[in-house]
C-alpha positions as CSV (number, residue, x, y, z in Angstrom):
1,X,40.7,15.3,-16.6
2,X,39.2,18.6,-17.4
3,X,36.8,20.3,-14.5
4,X,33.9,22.2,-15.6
5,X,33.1,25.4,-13.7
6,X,30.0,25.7,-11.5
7,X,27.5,28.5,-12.9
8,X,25.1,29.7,-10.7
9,X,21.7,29.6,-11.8
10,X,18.6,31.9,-10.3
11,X,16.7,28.7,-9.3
12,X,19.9,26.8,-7.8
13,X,19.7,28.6,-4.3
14,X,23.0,29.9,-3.6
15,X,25.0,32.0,-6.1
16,X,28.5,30.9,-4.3
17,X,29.3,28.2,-2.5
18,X,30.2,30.8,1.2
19,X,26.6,31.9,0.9
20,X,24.0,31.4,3.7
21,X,21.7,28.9,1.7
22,X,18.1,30.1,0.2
23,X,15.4,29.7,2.9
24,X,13.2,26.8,1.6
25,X,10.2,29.3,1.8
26,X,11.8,31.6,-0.8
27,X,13.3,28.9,-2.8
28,X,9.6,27.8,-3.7
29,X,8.6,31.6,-4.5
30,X,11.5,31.9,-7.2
31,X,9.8,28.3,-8.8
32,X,6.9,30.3,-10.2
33,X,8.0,30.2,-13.6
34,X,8.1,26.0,-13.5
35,X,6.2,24.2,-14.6
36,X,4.1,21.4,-13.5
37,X,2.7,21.5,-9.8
38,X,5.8,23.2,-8.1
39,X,5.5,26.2,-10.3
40,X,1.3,25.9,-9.1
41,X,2.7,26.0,-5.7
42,X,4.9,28.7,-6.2
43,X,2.2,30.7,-7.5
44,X,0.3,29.9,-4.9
45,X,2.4,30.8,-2.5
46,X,3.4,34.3,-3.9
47,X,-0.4,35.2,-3.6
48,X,-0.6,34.1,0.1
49,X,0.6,37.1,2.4
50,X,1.2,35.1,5.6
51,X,3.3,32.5,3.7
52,X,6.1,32.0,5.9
53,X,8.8,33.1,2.8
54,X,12.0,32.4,5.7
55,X,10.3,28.8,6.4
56,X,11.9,25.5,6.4
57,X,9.6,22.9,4.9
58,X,8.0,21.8,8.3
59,X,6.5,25.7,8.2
60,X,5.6,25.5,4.7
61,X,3.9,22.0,5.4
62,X,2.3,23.5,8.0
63,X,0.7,26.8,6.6
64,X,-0.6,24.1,3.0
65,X,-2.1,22.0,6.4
66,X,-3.5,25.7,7.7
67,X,-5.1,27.0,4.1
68,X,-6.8,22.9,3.6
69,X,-4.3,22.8,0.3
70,X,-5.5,19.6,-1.8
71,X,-3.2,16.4,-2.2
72,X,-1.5,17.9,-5.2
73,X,-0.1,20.4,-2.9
74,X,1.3,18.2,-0.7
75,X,2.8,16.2,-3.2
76,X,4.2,19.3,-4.7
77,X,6.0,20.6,-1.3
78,X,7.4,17.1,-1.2
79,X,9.2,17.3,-4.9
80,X,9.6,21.0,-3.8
81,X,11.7,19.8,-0.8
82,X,13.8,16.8,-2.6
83,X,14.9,19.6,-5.0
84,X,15.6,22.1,-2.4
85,X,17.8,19.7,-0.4
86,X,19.9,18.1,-3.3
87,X,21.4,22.1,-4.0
C-alpha cells in the first residue's frame, strides 16, 4: 500500500506534526479568506482589537456573548470550533 505525504496547508493549523498547535483564536483570523459565515467571523474578528487572538473557544464564545454577536455568529464559532478540533 502506498502512503501519501502530509502537506501542510496555511489553514490546517500546524505546519509539522512537533508543533505547539494554532491557538483557536488565531485559527479563526487566518479563515478570512472563507467563505460562508466563518470567513464573516473571521473578518469580524480581525477588526475587533480586544479579540482574544490566543483564546480557546470558551474566550472566543465569550467576547461574540460580550459584542451581542447575532445567532449567525454563534453558529459560526461552533463550525469554527468542529474544524479547529478535527486538525
Amino acid at each position: 500500500m502506498t502512503v501519501l505525504p502530509k502537506f501542510g496547508f496555511p489553514d490546517a493549523g500546524n505546519s509539522s506534526e512537533n508543533s505547539e498547535p494554532l491557538p483557536f483564536g488565531r485559527w479563526i483570523l487566518q479563515q478570512a479568506e472563507r467563505g460562508g459565515l466563518i470567513g464573516q467571523l473571521a473578518a469580524a474578528a480581525k477588526s475587533d482589537r480586544a479579540f482574544p487572538r490566543d483564546g480557546d473557544p470558551v474566550e472566543v464564545r465569550k467576547r461574540l456573548n460580550l459584542q451581542g454577536a447575532d445567532p449567525d455568529m454563534h453558529e459560526a464559532l461552533d463550525d469554527a470550533e468542529l474544524d479547529w478540533n478535527s486538525l
